[in-house]
C-alpha positions as CSV (number, residue, x, y, z in Angstrom):
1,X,0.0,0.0,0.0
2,X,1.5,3.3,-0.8
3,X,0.4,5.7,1.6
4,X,0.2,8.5,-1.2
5,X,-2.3,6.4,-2.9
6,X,-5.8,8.4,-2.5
7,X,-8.4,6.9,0.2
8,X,-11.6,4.9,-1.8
9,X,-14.8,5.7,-0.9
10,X,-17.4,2.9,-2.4
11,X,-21.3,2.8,-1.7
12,X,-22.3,-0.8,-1.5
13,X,-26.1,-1.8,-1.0
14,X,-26.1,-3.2,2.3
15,X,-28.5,-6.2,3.2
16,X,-26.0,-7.8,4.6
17,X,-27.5,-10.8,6.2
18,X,-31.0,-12.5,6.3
19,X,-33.9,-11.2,7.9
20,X,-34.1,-11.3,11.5
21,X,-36.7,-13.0,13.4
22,X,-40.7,-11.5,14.8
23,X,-39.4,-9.0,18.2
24,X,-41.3,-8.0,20.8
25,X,-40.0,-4.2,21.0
26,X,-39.8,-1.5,18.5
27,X,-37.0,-0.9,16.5
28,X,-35.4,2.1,14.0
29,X,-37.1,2.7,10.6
30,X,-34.2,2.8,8.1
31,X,-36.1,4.4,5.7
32,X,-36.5,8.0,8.0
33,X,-32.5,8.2,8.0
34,X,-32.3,12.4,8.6
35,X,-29.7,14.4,9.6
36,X,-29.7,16.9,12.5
37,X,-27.1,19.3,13.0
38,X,-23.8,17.0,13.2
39,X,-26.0,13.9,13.8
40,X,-27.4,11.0,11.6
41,X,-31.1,9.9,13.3
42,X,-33.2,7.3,12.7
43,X,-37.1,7.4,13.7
44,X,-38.5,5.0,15.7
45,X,-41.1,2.7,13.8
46,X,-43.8,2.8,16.4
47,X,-43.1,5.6,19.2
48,X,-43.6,9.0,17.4
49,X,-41.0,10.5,19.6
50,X,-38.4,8.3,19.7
51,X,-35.2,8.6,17.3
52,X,-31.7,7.0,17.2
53,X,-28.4,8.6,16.7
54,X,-25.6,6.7,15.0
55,X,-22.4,6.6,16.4
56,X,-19.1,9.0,16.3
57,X,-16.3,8.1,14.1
58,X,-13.8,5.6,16.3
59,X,-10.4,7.6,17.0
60,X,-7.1,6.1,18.1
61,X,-5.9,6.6,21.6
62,X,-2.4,9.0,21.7
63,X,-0.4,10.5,24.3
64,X,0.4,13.8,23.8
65,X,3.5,13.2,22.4
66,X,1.8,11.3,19.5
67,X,3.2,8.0,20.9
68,X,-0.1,5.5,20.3
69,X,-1.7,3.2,22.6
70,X,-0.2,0.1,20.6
71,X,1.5,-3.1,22.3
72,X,3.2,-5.8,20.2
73,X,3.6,-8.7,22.3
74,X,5.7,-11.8,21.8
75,X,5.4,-14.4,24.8
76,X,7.0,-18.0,24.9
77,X,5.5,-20.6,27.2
78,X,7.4,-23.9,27.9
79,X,4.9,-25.6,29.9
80,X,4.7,-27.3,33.3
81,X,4.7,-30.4,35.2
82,X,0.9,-29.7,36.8
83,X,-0.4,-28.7,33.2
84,X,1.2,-31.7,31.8
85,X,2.8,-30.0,28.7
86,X,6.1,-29.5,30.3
87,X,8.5,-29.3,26.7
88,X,5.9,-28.1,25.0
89,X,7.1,-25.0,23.3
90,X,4.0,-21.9,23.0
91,X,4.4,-19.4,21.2
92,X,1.5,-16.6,21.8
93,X,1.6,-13.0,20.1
94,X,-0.7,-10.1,20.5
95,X,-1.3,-7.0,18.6
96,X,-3.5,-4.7,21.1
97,X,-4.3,-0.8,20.5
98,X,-7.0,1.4,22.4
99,X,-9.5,3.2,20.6
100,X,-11.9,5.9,21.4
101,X,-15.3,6.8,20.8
102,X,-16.5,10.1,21.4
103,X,-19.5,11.4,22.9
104,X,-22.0,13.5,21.4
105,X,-21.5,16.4,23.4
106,X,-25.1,17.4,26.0
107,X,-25.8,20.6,24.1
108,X,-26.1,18.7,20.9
109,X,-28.3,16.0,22.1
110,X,-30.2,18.9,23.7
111,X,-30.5,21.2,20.3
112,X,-31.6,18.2,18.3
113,X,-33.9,16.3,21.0
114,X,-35.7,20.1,21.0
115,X,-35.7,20.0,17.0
116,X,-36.9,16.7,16.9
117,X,-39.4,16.6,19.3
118,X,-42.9,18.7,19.5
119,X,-43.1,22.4,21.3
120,X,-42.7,22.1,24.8
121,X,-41.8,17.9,24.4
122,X,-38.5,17.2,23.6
123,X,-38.2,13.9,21.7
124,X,-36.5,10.7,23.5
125,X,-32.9,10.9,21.4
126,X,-31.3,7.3,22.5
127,X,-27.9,6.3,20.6
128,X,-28.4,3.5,17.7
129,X,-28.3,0.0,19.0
130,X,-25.4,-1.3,17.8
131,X,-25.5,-5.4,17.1
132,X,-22.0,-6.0,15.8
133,X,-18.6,-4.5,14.7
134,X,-17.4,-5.8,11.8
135,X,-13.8,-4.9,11.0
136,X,-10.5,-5.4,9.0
137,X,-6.9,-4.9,9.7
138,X,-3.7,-4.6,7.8
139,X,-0.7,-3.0,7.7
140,X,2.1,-1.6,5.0
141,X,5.9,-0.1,5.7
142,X,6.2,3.4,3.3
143,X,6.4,2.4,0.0
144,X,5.7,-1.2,0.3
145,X,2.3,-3.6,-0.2
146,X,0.0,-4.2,2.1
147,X,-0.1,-7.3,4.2
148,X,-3.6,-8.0,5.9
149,X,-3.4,-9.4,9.6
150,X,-6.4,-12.2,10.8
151,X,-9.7,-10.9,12.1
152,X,-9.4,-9.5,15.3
153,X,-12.1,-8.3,18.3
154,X,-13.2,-5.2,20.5
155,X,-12.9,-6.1,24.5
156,X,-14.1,-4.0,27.0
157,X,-11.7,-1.3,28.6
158,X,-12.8,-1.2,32.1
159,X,-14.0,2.4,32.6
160,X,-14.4,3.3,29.3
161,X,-18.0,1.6,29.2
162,X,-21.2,3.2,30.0
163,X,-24.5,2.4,31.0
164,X,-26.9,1.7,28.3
165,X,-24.8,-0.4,26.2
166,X,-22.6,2.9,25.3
167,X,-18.7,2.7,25.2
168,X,-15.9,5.6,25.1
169,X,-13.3,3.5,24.8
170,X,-12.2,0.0,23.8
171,X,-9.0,-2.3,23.0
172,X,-8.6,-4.1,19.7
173,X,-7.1,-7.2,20.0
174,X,-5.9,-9.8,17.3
175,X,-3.9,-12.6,17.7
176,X,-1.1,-13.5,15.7
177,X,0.6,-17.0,14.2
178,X,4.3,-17.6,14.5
179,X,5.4,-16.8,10.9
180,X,2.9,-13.8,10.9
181,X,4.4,-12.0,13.6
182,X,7.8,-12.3,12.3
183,X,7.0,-10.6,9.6
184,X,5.0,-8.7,11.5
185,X,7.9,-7.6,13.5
186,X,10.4,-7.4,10.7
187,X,8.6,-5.2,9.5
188,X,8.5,-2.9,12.3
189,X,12.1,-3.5,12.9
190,X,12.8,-2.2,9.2
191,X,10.9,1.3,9.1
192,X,7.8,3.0,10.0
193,X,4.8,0.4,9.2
194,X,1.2,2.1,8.8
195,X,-1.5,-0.7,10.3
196,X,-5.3,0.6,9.1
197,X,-7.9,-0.7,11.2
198,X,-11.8,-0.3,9.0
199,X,-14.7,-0.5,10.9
200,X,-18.3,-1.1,10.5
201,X,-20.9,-0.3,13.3
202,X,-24.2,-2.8,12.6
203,X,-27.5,-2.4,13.6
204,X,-31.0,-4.0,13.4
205,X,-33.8,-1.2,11.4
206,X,-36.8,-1.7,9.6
207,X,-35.5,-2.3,6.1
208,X,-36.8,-0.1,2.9
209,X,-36.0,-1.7,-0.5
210,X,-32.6,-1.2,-0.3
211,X,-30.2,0.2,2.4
212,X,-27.4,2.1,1.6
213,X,-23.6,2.0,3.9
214,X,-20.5,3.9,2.9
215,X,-17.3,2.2,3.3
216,X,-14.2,4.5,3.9
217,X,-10.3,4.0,3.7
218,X,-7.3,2.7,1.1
219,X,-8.9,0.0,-1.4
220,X,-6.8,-2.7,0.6
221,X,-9.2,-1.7,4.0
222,X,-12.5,-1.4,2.1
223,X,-11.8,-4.9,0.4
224,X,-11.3,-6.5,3.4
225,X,-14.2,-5.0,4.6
226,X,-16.2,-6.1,2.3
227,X,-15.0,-10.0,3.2
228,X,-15.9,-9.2,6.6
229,X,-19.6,-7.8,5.8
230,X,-20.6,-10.7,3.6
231,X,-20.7,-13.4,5.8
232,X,-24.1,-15.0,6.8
233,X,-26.2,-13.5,9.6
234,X,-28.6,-15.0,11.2
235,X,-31.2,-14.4,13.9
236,X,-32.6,-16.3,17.0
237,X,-33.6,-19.3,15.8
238,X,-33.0,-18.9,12.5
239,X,-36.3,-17.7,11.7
240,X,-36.6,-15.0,9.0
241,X,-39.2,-11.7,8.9
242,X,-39.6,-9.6,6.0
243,X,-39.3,-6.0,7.3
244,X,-36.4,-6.1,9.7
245,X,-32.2,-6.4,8.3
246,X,-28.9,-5.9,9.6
247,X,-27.8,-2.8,8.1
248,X,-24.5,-0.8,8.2
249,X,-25.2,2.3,10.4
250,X,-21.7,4.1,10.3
251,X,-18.1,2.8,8.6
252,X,-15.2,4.1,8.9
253,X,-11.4,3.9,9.3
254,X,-8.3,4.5,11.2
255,X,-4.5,4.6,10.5
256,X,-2.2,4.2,13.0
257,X,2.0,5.2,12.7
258,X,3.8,2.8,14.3
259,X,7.8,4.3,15.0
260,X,9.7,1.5,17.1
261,X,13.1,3.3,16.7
262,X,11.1,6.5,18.6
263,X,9.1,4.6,21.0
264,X,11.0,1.1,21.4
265,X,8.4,0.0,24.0
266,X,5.7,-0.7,21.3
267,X,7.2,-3.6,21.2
268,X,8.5,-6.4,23.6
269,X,9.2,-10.4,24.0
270,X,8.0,-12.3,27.2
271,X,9.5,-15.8,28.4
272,X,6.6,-16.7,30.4
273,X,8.0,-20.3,31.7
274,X,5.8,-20.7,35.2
275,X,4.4,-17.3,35.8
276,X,2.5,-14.2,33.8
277,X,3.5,-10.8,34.8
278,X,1.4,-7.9,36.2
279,X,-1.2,-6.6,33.4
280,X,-0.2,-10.0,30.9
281,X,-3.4,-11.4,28.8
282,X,-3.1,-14.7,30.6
283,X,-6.2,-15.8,29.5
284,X,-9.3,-15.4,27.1
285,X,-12.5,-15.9,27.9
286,X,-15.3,-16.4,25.1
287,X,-19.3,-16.4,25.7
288,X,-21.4,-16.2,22.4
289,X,-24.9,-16.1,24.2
290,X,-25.8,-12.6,23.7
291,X,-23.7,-12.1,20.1
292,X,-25.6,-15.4,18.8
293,X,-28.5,-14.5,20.4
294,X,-28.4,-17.9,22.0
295,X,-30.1,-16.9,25.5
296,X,-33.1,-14.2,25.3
297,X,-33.8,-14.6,29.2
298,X,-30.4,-13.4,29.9
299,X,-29.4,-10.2,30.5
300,X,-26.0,-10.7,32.0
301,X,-23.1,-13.5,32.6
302,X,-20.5,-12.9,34.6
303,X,-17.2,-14.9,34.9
304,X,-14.8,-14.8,38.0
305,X,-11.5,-16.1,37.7
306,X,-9.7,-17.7,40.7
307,X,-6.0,-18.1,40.6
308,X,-2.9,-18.1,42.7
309,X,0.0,-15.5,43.0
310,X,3.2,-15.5,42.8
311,X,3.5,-14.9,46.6
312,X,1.2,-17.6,47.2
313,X,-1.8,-15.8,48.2
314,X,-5.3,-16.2,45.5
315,X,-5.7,-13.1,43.2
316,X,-9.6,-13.3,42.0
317,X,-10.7,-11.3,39.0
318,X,-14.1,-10.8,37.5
319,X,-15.4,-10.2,33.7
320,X,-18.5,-10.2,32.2
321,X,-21.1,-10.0,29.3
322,X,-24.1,-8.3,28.8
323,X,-27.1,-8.0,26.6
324,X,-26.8,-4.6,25.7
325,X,-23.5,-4.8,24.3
326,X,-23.8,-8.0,22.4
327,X,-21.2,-7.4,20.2
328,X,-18.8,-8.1,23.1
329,X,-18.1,-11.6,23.0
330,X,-14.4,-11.9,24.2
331,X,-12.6,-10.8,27.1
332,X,-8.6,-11.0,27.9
333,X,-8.0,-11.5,31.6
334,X,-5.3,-9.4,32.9
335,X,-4.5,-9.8,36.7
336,X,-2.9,-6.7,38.7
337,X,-0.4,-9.1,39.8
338,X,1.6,-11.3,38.7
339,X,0.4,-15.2,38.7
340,X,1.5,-18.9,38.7
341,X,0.8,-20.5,35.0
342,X,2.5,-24.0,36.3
343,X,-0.5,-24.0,38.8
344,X,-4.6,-25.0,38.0
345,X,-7.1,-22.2,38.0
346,X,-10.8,-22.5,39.2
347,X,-14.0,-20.4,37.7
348,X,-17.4,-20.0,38.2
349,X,-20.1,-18.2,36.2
350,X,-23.2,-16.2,37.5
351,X,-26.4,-15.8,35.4
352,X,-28.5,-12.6,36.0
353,X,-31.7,-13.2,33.9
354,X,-34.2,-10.4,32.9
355,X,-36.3,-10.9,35.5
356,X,-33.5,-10.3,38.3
357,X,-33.3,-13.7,39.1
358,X,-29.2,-15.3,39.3
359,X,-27.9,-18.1,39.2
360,X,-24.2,-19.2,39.8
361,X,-22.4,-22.1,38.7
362,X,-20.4,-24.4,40.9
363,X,-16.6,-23.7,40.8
364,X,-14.5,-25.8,38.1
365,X,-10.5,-26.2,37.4
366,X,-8.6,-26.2,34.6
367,X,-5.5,-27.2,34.6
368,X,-3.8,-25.2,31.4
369,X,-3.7,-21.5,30.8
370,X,-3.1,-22.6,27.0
371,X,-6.6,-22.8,26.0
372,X,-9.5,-20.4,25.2
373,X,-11.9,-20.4,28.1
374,X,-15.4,-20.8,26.3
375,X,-18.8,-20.1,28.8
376,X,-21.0,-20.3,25.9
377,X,-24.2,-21.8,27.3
378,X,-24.4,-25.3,25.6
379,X,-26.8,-25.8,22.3
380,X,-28.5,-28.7,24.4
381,X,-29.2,-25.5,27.0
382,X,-30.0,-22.8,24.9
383,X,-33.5,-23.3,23.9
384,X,-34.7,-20.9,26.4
385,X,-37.2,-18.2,25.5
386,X,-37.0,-15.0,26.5
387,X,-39.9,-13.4,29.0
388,X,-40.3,-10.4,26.6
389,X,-41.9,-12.8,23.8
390,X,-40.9,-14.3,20.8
C-alpha cells in the first residue's frame, strides 16, 4: 500500500445478512435516516417521539506526544509439570491498540432532541443499537504492499464503558501465528509500518428496499471490509421476517504510525516459563450467548477467575457480558499481579436473567492456561425463551 495512494470511498447496498426473526420491541425505521445538526437519526417505527443517533467516528488513543496506545507482544510458554505439557514450546503473540469513541456532546443532544421533538416535548434521542462491529486490519511499511493481519475483536476497557450499552473506549485485539508475527515484527524493525484498522458499526432497522452504507479507507481496507460484511447473519432461531435487516449504520477507518526506533516500547518479547507478569493477557474468555443471540432470558453473565500469586496468596478477577452490548463476546484477563501459570485455575459463572433472578455455577479447574476459556451456554441448553416474547 503506498500511503500517497488516495483513500476509496465505495457505496455498496447493504442487506447484509437474512432477515431477522418477529421482536417483541420496536426498533429504527431505516427508511427516515435524517440528519440533525452534526447527527445522523433514525425514527422510531412505532413511538412518534423516539429517534436513534448513530455513532461517532472511532479515534485512536495517543499521548500527547503522538506516541499511540499500541502493544506488540511476543510471549514463549514452555509448559509445566501440573499442566502436563512440560516441553511443550507456545508461542503466543498479541497486537493490542486502544481506541476511542466520542460522545456526542449534551448541548447537541439537547439542540436536536428540541428540533426533533414537539413544542414544549423534547423527543427521546437514544444512541443506535449497535448489534456487531465488523472490521479489517492490515498493515504496509512506506512504500511497500499491504499485508492484511487475521480478524481481530473489541474487548471491553474497564472504565471506558457506559450504562446503556454505550462505550468511550475499547481495546482491539488480534492474535497473531508464529510466521505472521515475524513478519509482523520485521517489518516494524525495518521502518515506519502504517496498520489501518476499518470498521463497520451494525445495527438492526426496519428495512426499505434497499439500504445504503458507505465504506471508507485505502482499497486494501474497504476490500477487506467487504470479506468481513458478507458473511451469513442470522437471527434467533434462524427464523426469517420480512421488514427487519442488519444494516450498516456508520463505517469508517483509522491509520495508526507505528515508529519503534522513537518509541522502542511498542514492542517487547516475554519468556513466560511458570508465571504471567502484572497486566499479561493470561487468559481469554469467550461467551457467544448474547452475540448469537443464543439466551433471550439473559441479561448478564458474569465470569470470575480464581487463581494463585506469585507470593502464594489467590488473586480473584471478574469479567463479564451483557445483553446490551452483544457485540462483546471476548474478554482478555489481565491480573494486577503477577500469577502462577504452572499452577490450575478455578471459575465459576453467575447468570442474571431479565427478571432479576441469578444463578451461579459451581466452581470448576482447569489445569492449562493454554486454551481459550469458552462459557457459551451449551446448544443442548439454549432453547430458552426470552420473558419479553418471541
Amino acid at each position: 500500500m503506498n500511503r500517497a495512494a488516495l483513500p476509496l470511498v465505495l457505496c455498496v447496498t447493504v442487506l447484509v445478512g437474512p432477515l431477522l426473526p418477529a421482536r417483541a420491541i420496536a426498533a429504527p425505521d431505516w427508511k427516515t435516516q435524517r440528519s440533525v445538526g452534526t447527527l445522523t437519526v433514525y425514527a422510531d417505527d412505532s413511538r412518534p417521539n423516539r429517534f436513534y443517533y448513530t455513532p461517532a467516528e472511532i479515534a485512536v488513543i495517543t499521548t500527547p506526544d503522538g506516541k499511540p496506545d499500541f502493544h506488540f507482544l511476543e510471549t514463549r510458554y514452555t509448559g509445566s509439570a501440573v499442566a502436563r505439557d512440560r516441553g511443550m514450546i507456545l508461542h503466543k503473540s498479541l497486537v493490542t491498540f486502544a481506541v476511542r469513541l466520542p460522545r456526542v456532546p449534551a448541548e447537541e443532544l439537547t439542540r436536536a432532541a428540541r428540533e426533533l421533538g414537539g413544542p414544549g416535548a423534547p423527543a427521546d434521542l437514544r444512541p443506535f443499537p449497535v448489534k456487531k462491529i465488523a472490521t479489517a486490519l492490515v498493515y504496509a511499511a512506506i512504500g511497500g504492499d499491504t499485508t492484511s493481519l487475521p480478524p481481530g475483536r473489541f474487548e471491553a476497557a474497564g472504565e471506558g464503558e457506559g450504562a446503556g450499552g454505550t462505550w468511550t473506549e475499547r481495546v482491539y485485539t488480534v492474535g497473531l501465528d508464529s510466521l505472521t508475527a515475524q513478519a509482523f515484527r520485521a517489518a516494524l524493525e525495518k521502518d515506519q509500518v502504517y496498520l489501518s484498522l476499518g470498521y463497520a458499526f451494525l445495527g438492526d432497522a426496519l428495512a426499505s428496499d434497499a439500504g445504503a452504507g458507505e465504506l471508507t479507507g485505502s482499497p486494501a481496507i474497504v476490500e477487506e471490509l467487504k470479506l468481513a460484511l458478507s458473511g451469513p447473519r442470522t437471527g434467533t432461531g434462524g427464523a426469517t421476517l420480512d421488514s427487519v435487516r442488519t444494516h450498516v449504520i456508520r463505517a469508517g477507518a483509522i491509520e495508526i504510525g507505528l515508529d519503534v526506533k522513537r518509541f522502542p516500547d511498542l514492542m517487547r518479547r516475554v519468556d513466560l516459563n511458570d508465571r504471567a507478569p502484572p497486566g499479561y493477557a493470561a487468559l481469554d474468555v469467550y461467551c457467544y450467548d448474547f452475540n448469537n443471540e443464543l439466551r433471550p432470558d439473559l441479561a448478564e453473565k458474569r465470569v470470575e477467575i480464581d487463581a494463585e500469586g506469585v507470593g502464594g496468596k489467590r488473586v480473584k478477577l471478574e469479567t463479564g457480558f451483557q445483553r446490551e452490548q452483544s457485540d462483546l463476546y471476548s474478554a482478555s484477563i489481565r491480573f494486577p499481579v503477577a500469577v502462577r501459570l504452572d499452577r490450575p485455575y478455578r471459575y465459576r459463572t453467575r447468570e442474571v436473567k431479565l427478571d432479576g433472578m441469578e444463578r451461579s455455577s459451581a466452581w470448576r479447574e482447569r489445569a492449562t492456561w493454554s486454551e481459550i476459556l469458552d462459557v457459551t451456554t451449551p446448544a443442548k441448553d439454549a432453547g430458552v425463551r426470552s420473558i419479553l416474547g418471541p
